[in-house]
N, C-alpha and C positions, 0 to 999 in steps of 0.2 A: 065594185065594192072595195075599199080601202081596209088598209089590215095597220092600225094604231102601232105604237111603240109598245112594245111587250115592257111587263115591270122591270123598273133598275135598268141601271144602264151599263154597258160593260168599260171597263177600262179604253180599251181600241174605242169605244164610241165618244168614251170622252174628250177625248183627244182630237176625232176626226170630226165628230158634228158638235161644232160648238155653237151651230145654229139650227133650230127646229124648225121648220116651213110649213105650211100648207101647202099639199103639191097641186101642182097645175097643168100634172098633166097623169091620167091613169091607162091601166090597161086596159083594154076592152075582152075584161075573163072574170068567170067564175074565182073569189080568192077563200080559199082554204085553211091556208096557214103562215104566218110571220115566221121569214126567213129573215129577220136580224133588218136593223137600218141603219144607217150612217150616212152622210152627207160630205161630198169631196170638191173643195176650197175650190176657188180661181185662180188663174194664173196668167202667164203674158206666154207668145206661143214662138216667139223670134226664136232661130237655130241659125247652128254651124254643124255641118255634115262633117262628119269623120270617117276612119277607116273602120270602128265598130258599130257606129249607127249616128242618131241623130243627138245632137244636144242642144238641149234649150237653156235661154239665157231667163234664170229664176230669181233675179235683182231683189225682182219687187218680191218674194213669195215671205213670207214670215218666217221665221225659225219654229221648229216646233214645240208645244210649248211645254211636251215633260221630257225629262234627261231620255236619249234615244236607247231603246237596250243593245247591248252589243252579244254576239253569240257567245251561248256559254260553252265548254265542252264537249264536245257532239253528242248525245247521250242516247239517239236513236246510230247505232252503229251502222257503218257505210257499208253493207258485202258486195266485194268486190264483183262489178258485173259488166258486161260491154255489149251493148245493142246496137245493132245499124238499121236505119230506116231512111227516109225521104231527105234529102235535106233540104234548103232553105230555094225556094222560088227564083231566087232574083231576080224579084219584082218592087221586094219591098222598101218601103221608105224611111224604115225604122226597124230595127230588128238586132238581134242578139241571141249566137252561139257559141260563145265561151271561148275556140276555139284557139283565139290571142291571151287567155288569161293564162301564167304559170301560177297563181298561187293565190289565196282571199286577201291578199293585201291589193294583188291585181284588182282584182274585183272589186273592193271597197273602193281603189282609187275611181273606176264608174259611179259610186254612190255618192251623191251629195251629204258634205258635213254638215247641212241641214237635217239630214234624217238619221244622222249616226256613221256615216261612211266617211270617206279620207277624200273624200273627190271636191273641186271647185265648186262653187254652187253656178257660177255662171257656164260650165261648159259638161256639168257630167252629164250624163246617158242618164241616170236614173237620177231625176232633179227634185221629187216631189215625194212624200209618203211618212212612214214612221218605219220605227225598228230596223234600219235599214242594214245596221250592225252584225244581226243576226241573220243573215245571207251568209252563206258559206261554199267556196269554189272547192266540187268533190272533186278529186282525179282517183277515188275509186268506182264512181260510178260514171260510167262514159256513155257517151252517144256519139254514133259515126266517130270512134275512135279520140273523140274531144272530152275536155272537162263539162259537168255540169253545173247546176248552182243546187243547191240543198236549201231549204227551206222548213230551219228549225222550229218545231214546236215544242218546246219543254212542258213534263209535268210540273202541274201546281199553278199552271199563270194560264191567260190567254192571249200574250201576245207572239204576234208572227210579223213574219217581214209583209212589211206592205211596197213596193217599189211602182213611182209613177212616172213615166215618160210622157213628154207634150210633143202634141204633132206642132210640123213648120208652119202649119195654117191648115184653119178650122175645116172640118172633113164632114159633107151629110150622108155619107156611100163609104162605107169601108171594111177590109176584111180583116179578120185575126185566126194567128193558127199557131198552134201551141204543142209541144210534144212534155206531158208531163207523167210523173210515175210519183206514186203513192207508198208508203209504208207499210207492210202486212200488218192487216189489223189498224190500217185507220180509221179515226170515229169522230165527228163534230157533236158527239155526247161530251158531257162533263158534270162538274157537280156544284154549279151557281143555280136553283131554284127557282122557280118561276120565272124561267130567262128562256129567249129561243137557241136552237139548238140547230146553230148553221156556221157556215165560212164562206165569204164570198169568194169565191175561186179568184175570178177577174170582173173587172167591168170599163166602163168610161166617164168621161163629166164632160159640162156641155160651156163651153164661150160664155162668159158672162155670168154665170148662171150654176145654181148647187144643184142635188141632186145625182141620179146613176139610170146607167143601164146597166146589166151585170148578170153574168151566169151563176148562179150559186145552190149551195146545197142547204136544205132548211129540214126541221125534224129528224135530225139522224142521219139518214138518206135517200130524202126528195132534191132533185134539180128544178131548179127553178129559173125565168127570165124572168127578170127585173126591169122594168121603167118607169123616170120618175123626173119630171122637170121644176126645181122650187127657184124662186127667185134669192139672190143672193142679199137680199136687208129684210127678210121676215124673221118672225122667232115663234113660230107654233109651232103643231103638227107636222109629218113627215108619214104618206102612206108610201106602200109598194104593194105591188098583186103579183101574184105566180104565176109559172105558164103551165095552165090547165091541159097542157096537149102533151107534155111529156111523159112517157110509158117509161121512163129506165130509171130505174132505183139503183143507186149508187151499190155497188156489189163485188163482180170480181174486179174491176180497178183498183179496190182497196186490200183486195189478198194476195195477189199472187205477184207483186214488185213488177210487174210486166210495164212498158211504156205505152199511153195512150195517144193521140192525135184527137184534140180539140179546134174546131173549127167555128169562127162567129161570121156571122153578116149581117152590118149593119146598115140601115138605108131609108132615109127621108122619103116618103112618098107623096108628099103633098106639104105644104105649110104648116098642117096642123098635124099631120100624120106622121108616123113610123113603121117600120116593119122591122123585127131580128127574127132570126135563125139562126141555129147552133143545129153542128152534126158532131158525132163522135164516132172513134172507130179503134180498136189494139191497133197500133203502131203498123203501117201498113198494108192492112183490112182497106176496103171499101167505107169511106166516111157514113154514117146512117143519119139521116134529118130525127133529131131528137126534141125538138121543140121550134114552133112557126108563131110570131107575137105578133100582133098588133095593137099602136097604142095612139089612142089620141090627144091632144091636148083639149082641157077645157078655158082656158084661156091666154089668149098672145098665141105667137107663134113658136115653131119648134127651133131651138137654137142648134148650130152647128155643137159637133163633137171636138175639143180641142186636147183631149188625152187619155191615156189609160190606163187601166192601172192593175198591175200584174201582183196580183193579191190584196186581199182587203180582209178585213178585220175579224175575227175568229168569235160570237159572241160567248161560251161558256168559259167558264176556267178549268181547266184539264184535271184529273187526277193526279195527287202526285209522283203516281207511277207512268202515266199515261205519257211517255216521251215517245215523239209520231215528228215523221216529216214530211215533205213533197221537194220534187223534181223538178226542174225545167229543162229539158235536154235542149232545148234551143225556143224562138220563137221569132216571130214575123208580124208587119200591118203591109199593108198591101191599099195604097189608093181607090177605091170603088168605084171614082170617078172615070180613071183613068183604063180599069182593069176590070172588065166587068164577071170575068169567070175563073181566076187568075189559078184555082186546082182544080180545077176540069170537074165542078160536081153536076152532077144529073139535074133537070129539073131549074134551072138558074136562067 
């Protein structure tokens, strides 16, 4: 069953799907409820490997097309905190830990001045997205003794950084792994009216082709998997379906600042098939399988993955008290082709 565009559209939606699709490819699940849609552009996938990750040459990408927001005064306060966990695999082919940045000027010079950052467009880390401005390098909140990135939501508005990296060449197997921390008292509530009521945590976009795959939160605090294949020169409809197997309601992650470990695997099973999986776990714990998808398409085949994108679009507008952030203490992709269990999970 396909789940329509909910009424009105959010600001982040106007921006990111400026094209409406028929999808061509659903999930094979029971759907519930609309967790937000949007639809994420093509690109060209050419890189040069650097000493902080990958970057892609965005020649061709368009500029985006409203003035980028830049972060405003941090308004959700930074308390000083230092956690140590796992670090980074090195295995991956793409990835970012902070740990070279001293300052968000550092940081912004990784964002492309296409999405609001101070970076090249043909050689940053972060080549694709919006709001790119409002990313902000904390050095009071640490991981493994490094700086992190904060990720401003201000009351009154709904936009957030959205930050897109393309892989070197199109990927149908591949892992992602993310250590993020929430704000006491975060909420994907707000107060836009008959609007759904989610944030796409992360996802991906496919070669040639719009649409997502994408872990996110929908109604308050359901997790959901997303997949969705549209062709890039249609203008209708755009569905998406939930992942009917997830039992964990969004909960202590958002009360107690603790750091989590998000885990994805994604994996082409056939021409027309896919499979994801996401496990989560507090920073450290034993990762737990939180949702198992399978999607097929209804027609053409399944195109390669050729990027992802580490935050996506928030659909309500906040209270104007409501100032909330998130964390990235580091994160990782990891080849699937290459790497077939690459954090030793059970069951893989």
């Amino acid at each position: 069953m396909l789940v329509g565009f909910p009424n009105g559209v959010s600001p982040e939606d106007q921006t990111l799907n400026t094209r409406r699709v028929v999808v061509l490819a659903t999930v094979v699940l029971s759907s519930t409820a609309c967790a937000g849609t949007d639809s994420m552009g093509t690109g060209p996938t050419s890189a040069n490997r650097t000493a902080v990750g990958l970057r892609r040459d965005t020649t061709s990408l368009p500029p985006v097309a409203t003035p980028p927001a830049t972060a405003p005064p941090s308004t959700t306060p930074s308390v000083p905190s230092s956690s140590v966990g796992p670090g980074l695999s090195g295995k991956a082919f793409l990835w970012d830990d902070y740990r070279n940045y001293r300052s968000t000027s550092d940081l912004q010079r990784m964002i492309s001045s296409n999405l609001g950052g101070l970076g090249d467009p043909h050689t940053s880390l972060y080549s694709d997205g919006v709001n790119g401005g409002m990313a902000e390098l904390d050095q009071a909140v640490l991981y493994n003794g490094h700086p992190t990135v904060k990720y401003n939501q201000p009351g009154g508005s709904s936009t957030t950084p959205q930050l897109v990296v393309g892989f070197p060449q199109p990927l149908r197997r591949f892992w992602f792994r993310a250590k993020i921390r929430f704000s006491p008292g975060y909420t994907t509530d707000g107060v836009t009216p008959n609007y759904g009521k989610g944030y796409k945590l992360f996802g991906w976009g496919w070669h040639g082709n719009y649409g997502r795959g994408s872990i996110e939160l929908g109604n308050i605090r359901e997790y959901y998997i997303v997949w969705g294949v549209t062709p890039a020169n249609s203008n209708t409809a755009y569905g998406s379906a939930p992942d009917a197997t997830a039992s964990r309601l969004a909960s202590t992650e958002w009360q107690d600042g603790n750091w989590y470990d998000y885990i994805v695997l994604y994996e082409q099973t056939s021409p027309t098939t896919v499979r994801e999986r996401w496990w989560l776990a507090p920073d450290g714990g034993q990762p737990a399988l939180q949702g198992d998808n399978v999607g097929q398409m209804t027609t053409g085949q399944v195109p390669a993955a050729d990027r992802f994108l580490l935050g996506m679009n928030f659909n309500q507008q906040r209270a104007q008290n409501q100032n909330q952030a998130l964390w990235y203490g580091q994160w990782e992709l990891v080849d699937g082709e290459q790497n077939t269990n690459p954090f030793g999970l059970p069951g893989i």
